[in-house]
N, C-alpha and C positions, 0 to 999 in steps of 0.2 A: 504494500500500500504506500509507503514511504517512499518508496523506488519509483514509482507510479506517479506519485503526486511530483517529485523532483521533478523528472521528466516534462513533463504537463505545465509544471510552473513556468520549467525554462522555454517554453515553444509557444504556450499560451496563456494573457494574461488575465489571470483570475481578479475578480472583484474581491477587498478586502474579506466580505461577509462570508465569497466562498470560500475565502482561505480560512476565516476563523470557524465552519462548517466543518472543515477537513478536520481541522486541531483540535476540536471540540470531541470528534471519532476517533480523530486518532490515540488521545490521551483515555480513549474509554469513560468518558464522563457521561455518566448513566442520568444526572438530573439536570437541569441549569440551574437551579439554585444553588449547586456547587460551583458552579463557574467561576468565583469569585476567588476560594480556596485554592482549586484544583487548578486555575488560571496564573497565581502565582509565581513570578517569574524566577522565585529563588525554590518551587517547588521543585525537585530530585529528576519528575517526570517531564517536565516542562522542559528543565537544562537537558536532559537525555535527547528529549525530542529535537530539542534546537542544533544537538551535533550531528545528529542524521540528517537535516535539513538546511536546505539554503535561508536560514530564518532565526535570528535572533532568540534567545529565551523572552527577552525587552517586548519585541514584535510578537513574539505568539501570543504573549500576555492580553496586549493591545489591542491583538484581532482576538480573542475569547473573548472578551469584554464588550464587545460591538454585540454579541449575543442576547446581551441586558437589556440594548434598544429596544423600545416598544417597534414591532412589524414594520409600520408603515415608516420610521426612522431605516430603518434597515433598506428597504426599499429605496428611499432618497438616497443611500448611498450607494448601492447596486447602482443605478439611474446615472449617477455621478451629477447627483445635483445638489450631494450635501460631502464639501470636502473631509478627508478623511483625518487633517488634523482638525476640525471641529467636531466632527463626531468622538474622536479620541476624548477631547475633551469634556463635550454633553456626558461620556459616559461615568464620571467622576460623580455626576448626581444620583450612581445606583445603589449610593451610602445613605439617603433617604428610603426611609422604610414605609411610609403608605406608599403603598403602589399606585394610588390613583393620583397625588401629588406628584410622584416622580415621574410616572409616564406622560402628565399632562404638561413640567415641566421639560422633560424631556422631546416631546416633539413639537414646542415652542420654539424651546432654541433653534430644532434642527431647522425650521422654517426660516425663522429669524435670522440664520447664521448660515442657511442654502447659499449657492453660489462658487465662482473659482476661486474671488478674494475674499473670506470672510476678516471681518476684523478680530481677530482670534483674542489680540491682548482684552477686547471690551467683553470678549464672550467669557474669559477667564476671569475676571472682575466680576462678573452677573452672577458667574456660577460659586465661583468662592463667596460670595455676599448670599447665595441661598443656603452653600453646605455650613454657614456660619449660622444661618436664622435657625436651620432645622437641628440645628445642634443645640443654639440656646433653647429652641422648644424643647427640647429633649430635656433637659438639665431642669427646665422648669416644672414639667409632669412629672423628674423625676423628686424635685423639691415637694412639689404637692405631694406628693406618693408618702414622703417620708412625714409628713406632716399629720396625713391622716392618720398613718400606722402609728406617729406619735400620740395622737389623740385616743386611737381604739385602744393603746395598750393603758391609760391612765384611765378608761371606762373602764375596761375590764377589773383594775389594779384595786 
């Protein structure tokens, strides 16, 4: 398969997705909510993969990760109507955990930031200023959380 894939690489040029398609099978990743783990570029199998291939551990990481797009992001880049350091980047917001937040901000950008020249430095800006809010959200539910459990345990006491 790896032999196959080399081959096919160097004669034809695969769209990012189907490369991260291939890497996704080839690493035998059975779910994509593993992709994150199993995509990591200092993972054992990853580095393995990357010396049998013309392809970076960096880069296979990079295409696993385009996995995380919602569909129709995936699409725009197949299409090549969403550059693929902007999609690299979009996929940095798959550290938000509702899904319906993430994928709605996720195929904003990709629209947003469609095109040959995107402005990558403002899309890096947008996207660090949301991984920051959803972070402080987090830390704030996690305050509340502790809060309440403070309170149940002085009911109980």
């Amino acid at each position: 398969m790896v032999l196959s894939f080399t081959e096919n690489f160097q004669r034809v040029g695969f769209s990012p997705v189907e490369e991260a398609r291939f890497f996704y099978n080839a690493l035998g990743i059975k779910d994509m909510h593993n992709i994150v783990q199993s995509g990591d570029y200092r993972n054992p199998a990853v580095k393995k993969l990357s010396e049998d291939l013309p392809a970076s551990a960096a880069t296979i990481s990079k295409r696993l990760y385009l996995l995380t797009l919602p569909e129709k992001v995936q699409e725009m880049i197949e299409a090549s109507g969403l550059n693929i350091l902007a999609a690299e980047q979009i996929c940095r917001l798959r550290q938000i955990e509702d899904n319906k937040i993430r994928d709605k901000k996720m195929l904003q950008y990709a629209q947003d930031y469609s095109g040959d020249r995107p402005n990558l430095e403002k899309l890096n800006d947008e996207i660090t200023r949301d991984l920051n809010f959803d972070k402080d959200r987090k830390n704030k539910d996690t305050d509340k959380l502790k809060d309440y459990q403070k309170q149940e345990t002085k009911m109980i006491s």
